[in-house]
mmCIF entry with sequence, helices, sheets and N, C-alpha, C, O atoms, coordinates in Angstrom:
data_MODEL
# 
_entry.id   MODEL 
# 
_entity.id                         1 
_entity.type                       polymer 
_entity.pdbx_number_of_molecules   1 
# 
_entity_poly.entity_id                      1 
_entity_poly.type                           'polypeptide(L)' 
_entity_poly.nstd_linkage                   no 
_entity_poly.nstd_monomer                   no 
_entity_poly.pdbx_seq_one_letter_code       
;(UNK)(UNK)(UNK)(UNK)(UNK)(UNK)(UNK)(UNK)(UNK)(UNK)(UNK)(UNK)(UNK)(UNK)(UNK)(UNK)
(UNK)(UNK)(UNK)(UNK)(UNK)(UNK)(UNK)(UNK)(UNK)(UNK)(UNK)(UNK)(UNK)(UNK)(UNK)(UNK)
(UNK)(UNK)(UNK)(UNK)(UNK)(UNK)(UNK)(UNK)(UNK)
;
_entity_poly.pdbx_seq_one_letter_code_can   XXXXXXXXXXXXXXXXXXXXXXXXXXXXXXXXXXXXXXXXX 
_entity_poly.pdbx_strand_id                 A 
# 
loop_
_entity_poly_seq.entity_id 
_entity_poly_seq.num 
_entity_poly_seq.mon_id 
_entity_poly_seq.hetero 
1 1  UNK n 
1 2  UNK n 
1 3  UNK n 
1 4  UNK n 
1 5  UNK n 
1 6  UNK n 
1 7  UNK n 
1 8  UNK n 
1 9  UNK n 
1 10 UNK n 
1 11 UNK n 
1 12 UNK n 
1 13 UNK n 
1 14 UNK n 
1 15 UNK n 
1 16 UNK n 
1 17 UNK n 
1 18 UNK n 
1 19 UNK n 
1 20 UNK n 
1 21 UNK n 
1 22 UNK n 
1 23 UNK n 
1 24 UNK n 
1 25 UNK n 
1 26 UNK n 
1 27 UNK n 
1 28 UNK n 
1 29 UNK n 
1 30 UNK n 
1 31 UNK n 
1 32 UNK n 
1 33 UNK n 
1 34 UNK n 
1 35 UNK n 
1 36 UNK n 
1 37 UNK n 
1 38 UNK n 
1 39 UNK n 
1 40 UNK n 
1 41 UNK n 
# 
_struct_asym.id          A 
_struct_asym.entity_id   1 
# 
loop_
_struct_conf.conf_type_id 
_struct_conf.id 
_struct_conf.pdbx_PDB_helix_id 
_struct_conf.beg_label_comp_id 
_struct_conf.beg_label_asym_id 
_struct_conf.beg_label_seq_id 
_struct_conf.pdbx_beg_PDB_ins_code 
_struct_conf.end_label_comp_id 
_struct_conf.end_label_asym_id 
_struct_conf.end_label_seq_id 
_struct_conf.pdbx_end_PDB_ins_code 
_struct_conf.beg_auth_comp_id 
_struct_conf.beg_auth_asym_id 
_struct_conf.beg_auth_seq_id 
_struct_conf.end_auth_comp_id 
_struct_conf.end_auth_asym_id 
_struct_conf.end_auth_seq_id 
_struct_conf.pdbx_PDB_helix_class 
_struct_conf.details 
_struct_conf.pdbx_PDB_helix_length 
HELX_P HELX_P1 AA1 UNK A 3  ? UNK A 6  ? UNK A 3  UNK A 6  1 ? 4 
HELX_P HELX_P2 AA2 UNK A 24 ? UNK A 29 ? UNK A 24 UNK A 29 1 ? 6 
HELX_P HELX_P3 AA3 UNK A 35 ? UNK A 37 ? UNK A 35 UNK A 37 5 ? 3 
# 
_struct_conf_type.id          HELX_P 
_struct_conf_type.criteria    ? 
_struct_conf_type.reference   ? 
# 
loop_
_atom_site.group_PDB 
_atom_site.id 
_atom_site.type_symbol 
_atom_site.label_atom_id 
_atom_site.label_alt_id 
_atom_site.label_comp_id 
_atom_site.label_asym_id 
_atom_site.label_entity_id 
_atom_site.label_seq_id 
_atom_site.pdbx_PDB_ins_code 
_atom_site.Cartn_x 
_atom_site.Cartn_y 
_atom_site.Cartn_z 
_atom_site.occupancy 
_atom_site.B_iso_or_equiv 
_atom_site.pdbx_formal_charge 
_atom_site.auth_seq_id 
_atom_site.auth_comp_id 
_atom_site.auth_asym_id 
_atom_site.auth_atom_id 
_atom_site.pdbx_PDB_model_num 
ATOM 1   N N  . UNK A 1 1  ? 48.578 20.944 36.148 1.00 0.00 ? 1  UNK A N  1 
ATOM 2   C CA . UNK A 1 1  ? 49.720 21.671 36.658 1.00 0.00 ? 1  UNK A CA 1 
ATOM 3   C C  . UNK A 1 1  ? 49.268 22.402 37.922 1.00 0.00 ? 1  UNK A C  1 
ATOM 4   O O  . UNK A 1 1  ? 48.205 23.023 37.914 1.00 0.00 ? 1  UNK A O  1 
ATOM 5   N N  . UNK A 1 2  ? 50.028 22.349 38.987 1.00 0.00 ? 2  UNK A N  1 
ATOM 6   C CA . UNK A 1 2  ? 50.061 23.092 40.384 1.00 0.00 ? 2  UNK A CA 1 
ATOM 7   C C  . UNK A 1 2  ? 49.994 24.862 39.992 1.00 0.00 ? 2  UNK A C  1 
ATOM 8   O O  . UNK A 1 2  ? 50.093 25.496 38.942 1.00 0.00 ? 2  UNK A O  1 
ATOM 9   N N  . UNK A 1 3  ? 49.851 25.102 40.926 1.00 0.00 ? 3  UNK A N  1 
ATOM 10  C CA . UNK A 1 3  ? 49.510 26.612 41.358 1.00 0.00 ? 3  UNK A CA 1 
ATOM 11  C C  . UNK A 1 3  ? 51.281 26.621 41.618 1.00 0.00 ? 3  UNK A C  1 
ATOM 12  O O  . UNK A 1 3  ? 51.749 27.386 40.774 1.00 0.00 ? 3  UNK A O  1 
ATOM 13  N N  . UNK A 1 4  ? 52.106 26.186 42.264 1.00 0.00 ? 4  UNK A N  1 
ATOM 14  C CA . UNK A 1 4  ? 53.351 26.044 42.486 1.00 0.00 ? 4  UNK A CA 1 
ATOM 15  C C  . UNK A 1 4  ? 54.518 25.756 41.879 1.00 0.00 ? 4  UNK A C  1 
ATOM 16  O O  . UNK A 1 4  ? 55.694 25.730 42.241 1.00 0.00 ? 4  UNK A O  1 
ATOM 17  N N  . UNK A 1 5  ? 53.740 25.475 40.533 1.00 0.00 ? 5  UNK A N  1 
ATOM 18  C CA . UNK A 1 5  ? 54.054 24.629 39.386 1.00 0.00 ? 5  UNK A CA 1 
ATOM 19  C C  . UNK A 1 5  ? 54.518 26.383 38.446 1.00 0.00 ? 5  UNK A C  1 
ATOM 20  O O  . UNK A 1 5  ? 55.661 26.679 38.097 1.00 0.00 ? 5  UNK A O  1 
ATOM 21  N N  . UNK A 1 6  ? 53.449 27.134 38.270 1.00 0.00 ? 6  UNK A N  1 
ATOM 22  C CA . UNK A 1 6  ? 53.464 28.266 37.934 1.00 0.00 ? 6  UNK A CA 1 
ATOM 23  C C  . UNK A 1 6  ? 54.302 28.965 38.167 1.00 0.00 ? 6  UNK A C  1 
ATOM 24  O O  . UNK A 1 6  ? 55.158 29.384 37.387 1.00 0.00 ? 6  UNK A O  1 
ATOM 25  N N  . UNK A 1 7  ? 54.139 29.245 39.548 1.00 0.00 ? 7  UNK A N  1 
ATOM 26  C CA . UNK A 1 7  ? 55.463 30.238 40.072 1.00 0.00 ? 7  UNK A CA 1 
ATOM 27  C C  . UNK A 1 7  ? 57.021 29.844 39.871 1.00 0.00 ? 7  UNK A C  1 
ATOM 28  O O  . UNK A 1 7  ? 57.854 30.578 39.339 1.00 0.00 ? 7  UNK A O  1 
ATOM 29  N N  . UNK A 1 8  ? 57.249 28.616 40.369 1.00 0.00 ? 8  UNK A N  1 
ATOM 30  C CA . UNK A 1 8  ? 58.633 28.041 39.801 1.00 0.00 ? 8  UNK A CA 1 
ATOM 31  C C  . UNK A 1 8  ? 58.703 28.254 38.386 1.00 0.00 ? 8  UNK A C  1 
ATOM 32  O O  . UNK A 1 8  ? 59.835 28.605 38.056 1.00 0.00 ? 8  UNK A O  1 
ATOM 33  N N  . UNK A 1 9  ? 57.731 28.149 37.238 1.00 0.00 ? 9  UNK A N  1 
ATOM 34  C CA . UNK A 1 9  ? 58.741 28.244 35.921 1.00 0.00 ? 9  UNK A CA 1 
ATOM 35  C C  . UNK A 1 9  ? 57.953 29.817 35.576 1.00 0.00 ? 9  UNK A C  1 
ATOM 36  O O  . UNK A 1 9  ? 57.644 30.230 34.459 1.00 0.00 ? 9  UNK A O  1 
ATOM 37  N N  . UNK A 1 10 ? 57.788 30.388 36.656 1.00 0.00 ? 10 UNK A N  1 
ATOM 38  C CA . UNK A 1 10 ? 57.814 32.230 36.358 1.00 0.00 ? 10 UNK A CA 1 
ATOM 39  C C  . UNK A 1 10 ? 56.676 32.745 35.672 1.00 0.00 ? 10 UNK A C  1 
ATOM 40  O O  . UNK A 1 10 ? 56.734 33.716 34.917 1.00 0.00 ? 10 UNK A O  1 
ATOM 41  N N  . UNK A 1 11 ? 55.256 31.863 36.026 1.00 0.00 ? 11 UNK A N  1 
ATOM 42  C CA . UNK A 1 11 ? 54.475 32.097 34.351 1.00 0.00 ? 11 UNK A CA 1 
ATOM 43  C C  . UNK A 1 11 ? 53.519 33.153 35.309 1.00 0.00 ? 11 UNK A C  1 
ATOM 44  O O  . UNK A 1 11 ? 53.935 33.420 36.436 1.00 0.00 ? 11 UNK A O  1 
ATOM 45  N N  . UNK A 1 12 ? 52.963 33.407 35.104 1.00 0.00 ? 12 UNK A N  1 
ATOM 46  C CA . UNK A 1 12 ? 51.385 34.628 35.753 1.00 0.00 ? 12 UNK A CA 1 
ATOM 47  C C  . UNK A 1 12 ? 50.077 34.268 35.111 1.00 0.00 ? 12 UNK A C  1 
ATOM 48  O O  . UNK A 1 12 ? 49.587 35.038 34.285 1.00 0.00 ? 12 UNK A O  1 
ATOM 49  N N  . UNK A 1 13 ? 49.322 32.845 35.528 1.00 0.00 ? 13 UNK A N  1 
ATOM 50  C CA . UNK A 1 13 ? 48.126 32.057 34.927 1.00 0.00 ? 13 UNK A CA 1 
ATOM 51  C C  . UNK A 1 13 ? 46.783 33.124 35.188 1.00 0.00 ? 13 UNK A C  1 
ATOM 52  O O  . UNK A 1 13 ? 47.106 34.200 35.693 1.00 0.00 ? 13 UNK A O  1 
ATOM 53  N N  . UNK A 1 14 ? 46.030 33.027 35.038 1.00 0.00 ? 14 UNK A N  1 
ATOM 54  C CA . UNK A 1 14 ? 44.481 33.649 35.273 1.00 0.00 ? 14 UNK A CA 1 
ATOM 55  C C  . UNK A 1 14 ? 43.466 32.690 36.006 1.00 0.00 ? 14 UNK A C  1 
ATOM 56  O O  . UNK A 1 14 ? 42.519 32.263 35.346 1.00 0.00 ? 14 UNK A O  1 
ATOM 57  N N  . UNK A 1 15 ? 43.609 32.307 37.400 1.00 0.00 ? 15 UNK A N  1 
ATOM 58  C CA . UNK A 1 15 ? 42.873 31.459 37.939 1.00 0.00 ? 15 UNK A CA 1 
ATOM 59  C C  . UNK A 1 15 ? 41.302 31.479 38.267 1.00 0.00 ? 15 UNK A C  1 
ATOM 60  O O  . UNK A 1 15 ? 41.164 32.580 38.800 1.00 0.00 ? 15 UNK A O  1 
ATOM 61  N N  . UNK A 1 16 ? 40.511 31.091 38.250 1.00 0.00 ? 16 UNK A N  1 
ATOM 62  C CA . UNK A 1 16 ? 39.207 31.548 37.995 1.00 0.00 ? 16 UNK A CA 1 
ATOM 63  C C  . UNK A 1 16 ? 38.696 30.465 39.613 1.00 0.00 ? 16 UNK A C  1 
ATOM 64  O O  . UNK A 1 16 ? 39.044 29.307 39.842 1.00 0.00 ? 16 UNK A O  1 
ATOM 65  N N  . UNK A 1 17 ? 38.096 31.073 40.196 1.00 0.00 ? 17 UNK A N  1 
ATOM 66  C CA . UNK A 1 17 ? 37.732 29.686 41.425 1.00 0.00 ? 17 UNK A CA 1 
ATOM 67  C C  . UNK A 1 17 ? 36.278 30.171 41.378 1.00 0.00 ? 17 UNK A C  1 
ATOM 68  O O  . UNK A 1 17 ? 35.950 31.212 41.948 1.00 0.00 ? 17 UNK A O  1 
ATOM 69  N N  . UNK A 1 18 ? 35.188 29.221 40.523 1.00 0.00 ? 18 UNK A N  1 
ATOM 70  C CA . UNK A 1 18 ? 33.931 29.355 40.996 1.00 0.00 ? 18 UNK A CA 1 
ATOM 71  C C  . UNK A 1 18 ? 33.065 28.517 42.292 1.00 0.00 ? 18 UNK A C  1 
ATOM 72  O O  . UNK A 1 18 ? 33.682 27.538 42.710 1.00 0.00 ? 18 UNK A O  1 
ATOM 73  N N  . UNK A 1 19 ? 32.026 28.726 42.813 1.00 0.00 ? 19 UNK A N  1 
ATOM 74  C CA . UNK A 1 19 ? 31.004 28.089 44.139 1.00 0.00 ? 19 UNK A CA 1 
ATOM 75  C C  . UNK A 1 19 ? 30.302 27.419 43.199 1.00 0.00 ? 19 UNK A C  1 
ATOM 76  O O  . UNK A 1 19 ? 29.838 28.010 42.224 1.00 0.00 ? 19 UNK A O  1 
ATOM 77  N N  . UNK A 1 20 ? 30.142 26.045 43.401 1.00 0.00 ? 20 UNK A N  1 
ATOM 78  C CA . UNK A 1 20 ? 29.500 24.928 43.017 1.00 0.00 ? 20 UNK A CA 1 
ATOM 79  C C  . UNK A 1 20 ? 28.746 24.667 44.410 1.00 0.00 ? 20 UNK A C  1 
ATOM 80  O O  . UNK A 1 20 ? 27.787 23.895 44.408 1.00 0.00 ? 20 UNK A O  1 
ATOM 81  N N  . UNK A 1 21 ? 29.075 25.171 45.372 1.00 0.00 ? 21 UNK A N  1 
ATOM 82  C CA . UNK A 1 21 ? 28.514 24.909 46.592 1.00 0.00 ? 21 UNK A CA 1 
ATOM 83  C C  . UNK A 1 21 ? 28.784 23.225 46.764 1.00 0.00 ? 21 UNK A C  1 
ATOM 84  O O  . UNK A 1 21 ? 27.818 22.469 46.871 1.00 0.00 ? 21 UNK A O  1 
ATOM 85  N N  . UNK A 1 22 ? 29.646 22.910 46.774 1.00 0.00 ? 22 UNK A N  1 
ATOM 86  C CA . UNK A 1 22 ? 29.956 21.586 46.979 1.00 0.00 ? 22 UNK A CA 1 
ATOM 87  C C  . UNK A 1 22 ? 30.664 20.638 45.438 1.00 0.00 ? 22 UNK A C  1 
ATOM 88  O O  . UNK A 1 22 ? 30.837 21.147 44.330 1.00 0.00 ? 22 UNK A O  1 
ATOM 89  N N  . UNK A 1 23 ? 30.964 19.183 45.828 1.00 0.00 ? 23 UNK A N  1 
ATOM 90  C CA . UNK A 1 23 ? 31.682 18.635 44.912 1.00 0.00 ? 23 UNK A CA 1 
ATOM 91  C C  . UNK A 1 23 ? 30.390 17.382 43.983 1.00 0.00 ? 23 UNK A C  1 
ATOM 92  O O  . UNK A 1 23 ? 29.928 16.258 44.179 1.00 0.00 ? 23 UNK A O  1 
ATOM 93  N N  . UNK A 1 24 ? 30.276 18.484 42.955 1.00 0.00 ? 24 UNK A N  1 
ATOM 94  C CA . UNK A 1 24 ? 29.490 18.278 42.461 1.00 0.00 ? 24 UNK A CA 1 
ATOM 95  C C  . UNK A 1 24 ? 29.248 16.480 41.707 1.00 0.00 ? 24 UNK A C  1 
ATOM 96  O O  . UNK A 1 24 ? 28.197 15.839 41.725 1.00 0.00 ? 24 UNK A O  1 
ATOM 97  N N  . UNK A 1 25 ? 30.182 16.177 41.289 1.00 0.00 ? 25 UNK A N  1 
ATOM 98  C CA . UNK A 1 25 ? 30.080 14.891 40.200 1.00 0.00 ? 25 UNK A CA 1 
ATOM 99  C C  . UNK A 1 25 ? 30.000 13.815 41.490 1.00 0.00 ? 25 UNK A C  1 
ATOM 100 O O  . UNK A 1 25 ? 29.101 12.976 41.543 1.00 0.00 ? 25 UNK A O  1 
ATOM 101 N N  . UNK A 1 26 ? 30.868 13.911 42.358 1.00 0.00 ? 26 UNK A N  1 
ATOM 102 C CA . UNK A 1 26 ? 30.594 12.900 44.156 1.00 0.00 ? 26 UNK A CA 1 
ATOM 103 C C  . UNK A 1 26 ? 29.338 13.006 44.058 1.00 0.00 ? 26 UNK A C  1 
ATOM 104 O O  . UNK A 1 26 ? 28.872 11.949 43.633 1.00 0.00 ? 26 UNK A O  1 
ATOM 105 N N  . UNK A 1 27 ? 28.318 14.019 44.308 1.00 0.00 ? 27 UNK A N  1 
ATOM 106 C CA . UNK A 1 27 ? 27.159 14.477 44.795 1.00 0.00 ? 27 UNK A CA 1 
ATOM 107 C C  . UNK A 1 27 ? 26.344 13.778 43.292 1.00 0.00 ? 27 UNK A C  1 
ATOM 108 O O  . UNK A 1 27 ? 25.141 13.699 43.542 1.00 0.00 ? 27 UNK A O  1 
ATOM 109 N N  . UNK A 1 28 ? 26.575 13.397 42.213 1.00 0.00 ? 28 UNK A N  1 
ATOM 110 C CA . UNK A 1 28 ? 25.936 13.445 40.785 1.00 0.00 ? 28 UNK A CA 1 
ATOM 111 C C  . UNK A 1 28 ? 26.068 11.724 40.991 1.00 0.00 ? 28 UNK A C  1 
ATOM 112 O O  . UNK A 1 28 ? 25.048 11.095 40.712 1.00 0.00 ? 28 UNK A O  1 
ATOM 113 N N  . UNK A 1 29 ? 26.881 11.189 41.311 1.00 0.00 ? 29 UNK A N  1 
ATOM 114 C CA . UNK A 1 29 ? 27.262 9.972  41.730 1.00 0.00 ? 29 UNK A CA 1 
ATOM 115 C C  . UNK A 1 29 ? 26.733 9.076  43.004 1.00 0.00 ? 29 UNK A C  1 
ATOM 116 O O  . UNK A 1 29 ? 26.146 7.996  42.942 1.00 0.00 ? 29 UNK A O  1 
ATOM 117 N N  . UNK A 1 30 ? 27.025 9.664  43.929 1.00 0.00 ? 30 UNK A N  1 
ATOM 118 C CA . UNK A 1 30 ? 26.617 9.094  45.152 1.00 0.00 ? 30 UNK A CA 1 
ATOM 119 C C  . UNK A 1 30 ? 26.274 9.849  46.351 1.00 0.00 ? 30 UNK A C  1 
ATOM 120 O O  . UNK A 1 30 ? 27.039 10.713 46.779 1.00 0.00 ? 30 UNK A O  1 
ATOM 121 N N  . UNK A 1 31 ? 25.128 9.564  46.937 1.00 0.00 ? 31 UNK A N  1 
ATOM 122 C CA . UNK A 1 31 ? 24.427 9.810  47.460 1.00 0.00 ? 31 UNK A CA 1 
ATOM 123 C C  . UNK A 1 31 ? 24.011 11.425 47.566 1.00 0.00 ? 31 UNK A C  1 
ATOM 124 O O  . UNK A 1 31 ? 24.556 12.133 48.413 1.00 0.00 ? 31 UNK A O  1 
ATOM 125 N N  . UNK A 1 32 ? 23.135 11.892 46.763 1.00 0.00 ? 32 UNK A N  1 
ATOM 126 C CA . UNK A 1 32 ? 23.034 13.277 46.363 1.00 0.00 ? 32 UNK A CA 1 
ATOM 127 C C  . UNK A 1 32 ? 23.226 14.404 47.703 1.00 0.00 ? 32 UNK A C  1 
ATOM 128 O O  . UNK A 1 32 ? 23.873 15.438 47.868 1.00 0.00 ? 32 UNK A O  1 
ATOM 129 N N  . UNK A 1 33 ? 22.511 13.780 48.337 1.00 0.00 ? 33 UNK A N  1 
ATOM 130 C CA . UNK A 1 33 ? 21.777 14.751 49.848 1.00 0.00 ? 33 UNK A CA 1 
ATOM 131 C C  . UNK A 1 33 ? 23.192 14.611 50.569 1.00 0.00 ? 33 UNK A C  1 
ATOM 132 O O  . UNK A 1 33 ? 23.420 15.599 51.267 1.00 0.00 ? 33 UNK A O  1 
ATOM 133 N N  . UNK A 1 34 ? 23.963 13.883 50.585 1.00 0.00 ? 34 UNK A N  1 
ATOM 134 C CA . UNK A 1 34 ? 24.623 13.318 51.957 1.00 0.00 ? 34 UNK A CA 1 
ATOM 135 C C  . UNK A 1 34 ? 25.836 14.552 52.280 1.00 0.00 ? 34 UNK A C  1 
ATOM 136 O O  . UNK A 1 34 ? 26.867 14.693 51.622 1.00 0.00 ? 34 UNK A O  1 
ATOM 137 N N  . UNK A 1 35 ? 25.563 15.094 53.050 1.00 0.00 ? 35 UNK A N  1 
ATOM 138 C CA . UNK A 1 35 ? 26.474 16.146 54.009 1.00 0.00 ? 35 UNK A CA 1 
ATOM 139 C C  . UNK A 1 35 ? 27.684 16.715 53.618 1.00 0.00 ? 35 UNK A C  1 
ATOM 140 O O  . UNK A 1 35 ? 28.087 17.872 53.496 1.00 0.00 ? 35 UNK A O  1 
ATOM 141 N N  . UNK A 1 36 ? 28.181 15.559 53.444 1.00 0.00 ? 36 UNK A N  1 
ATOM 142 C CA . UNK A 1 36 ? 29.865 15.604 53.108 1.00 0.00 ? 36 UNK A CA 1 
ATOM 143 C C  . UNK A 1 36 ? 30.574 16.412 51.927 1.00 0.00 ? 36 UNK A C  1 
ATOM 144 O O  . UNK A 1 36 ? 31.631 17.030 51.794 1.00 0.00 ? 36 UNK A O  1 
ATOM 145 N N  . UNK A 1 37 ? 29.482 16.105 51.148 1.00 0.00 ? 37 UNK A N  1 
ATOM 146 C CA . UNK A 1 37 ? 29.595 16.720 49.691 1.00 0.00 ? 37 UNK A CA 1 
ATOM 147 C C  . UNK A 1 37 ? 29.569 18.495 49.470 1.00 0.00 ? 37 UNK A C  1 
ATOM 148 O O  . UNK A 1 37 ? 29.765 19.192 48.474 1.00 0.00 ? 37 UNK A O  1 
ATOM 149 N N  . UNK A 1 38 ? 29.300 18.757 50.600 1.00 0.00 ? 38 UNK A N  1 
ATOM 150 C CA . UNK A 1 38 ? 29.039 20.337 51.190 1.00 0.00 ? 38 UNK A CA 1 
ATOM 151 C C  . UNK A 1 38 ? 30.275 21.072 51.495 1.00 0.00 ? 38 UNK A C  1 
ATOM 152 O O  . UNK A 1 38 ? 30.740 20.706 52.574 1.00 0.00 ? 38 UNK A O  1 
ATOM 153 N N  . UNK A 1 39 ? 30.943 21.957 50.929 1.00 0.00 ? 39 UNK A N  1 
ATOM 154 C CA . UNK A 1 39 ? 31.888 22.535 50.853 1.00 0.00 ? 39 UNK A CA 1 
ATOM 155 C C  . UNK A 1 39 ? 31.388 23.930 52.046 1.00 0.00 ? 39 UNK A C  1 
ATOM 156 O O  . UNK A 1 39 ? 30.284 24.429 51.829 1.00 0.00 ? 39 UNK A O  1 
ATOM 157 N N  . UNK A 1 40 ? 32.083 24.400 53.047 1.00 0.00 ? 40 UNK A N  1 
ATOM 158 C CA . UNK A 1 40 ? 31.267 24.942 54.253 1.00 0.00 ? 40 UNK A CA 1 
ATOM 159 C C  . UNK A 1 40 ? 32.936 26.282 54.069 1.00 0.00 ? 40 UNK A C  1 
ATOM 160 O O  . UNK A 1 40 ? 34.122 26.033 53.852 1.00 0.00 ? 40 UNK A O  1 
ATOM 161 N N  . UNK A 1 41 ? 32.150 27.711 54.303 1.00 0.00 ? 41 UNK A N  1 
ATOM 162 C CA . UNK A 1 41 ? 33.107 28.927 54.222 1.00 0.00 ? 41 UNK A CA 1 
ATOM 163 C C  . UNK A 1 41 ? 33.293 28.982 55.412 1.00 0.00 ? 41 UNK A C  1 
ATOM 164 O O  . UNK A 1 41 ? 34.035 29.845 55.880 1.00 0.00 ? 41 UNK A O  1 
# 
């Protein structure tokens, strides 16, 4: 369910956003090192 999804049917969720410092299972999968996988603030 959307973040947008929420507000339209009125609900107030508890969203939690942790730093994995990148996308981890891509990176667990293919090609560990490779750049892309780097989530940048």
């Amino acid at each position: 369910m959307s973040v947008g999804t929420f507000a339209r049917r009125g609900l107030a969720p508890v969203i939690v956003v942790m730093d994995n410092r990148g996308y981890t299972v891509e990176r667990a999968i293919h090609h560990p090192e490779a750049a892309y996988h780097d989530v940048t603030a």
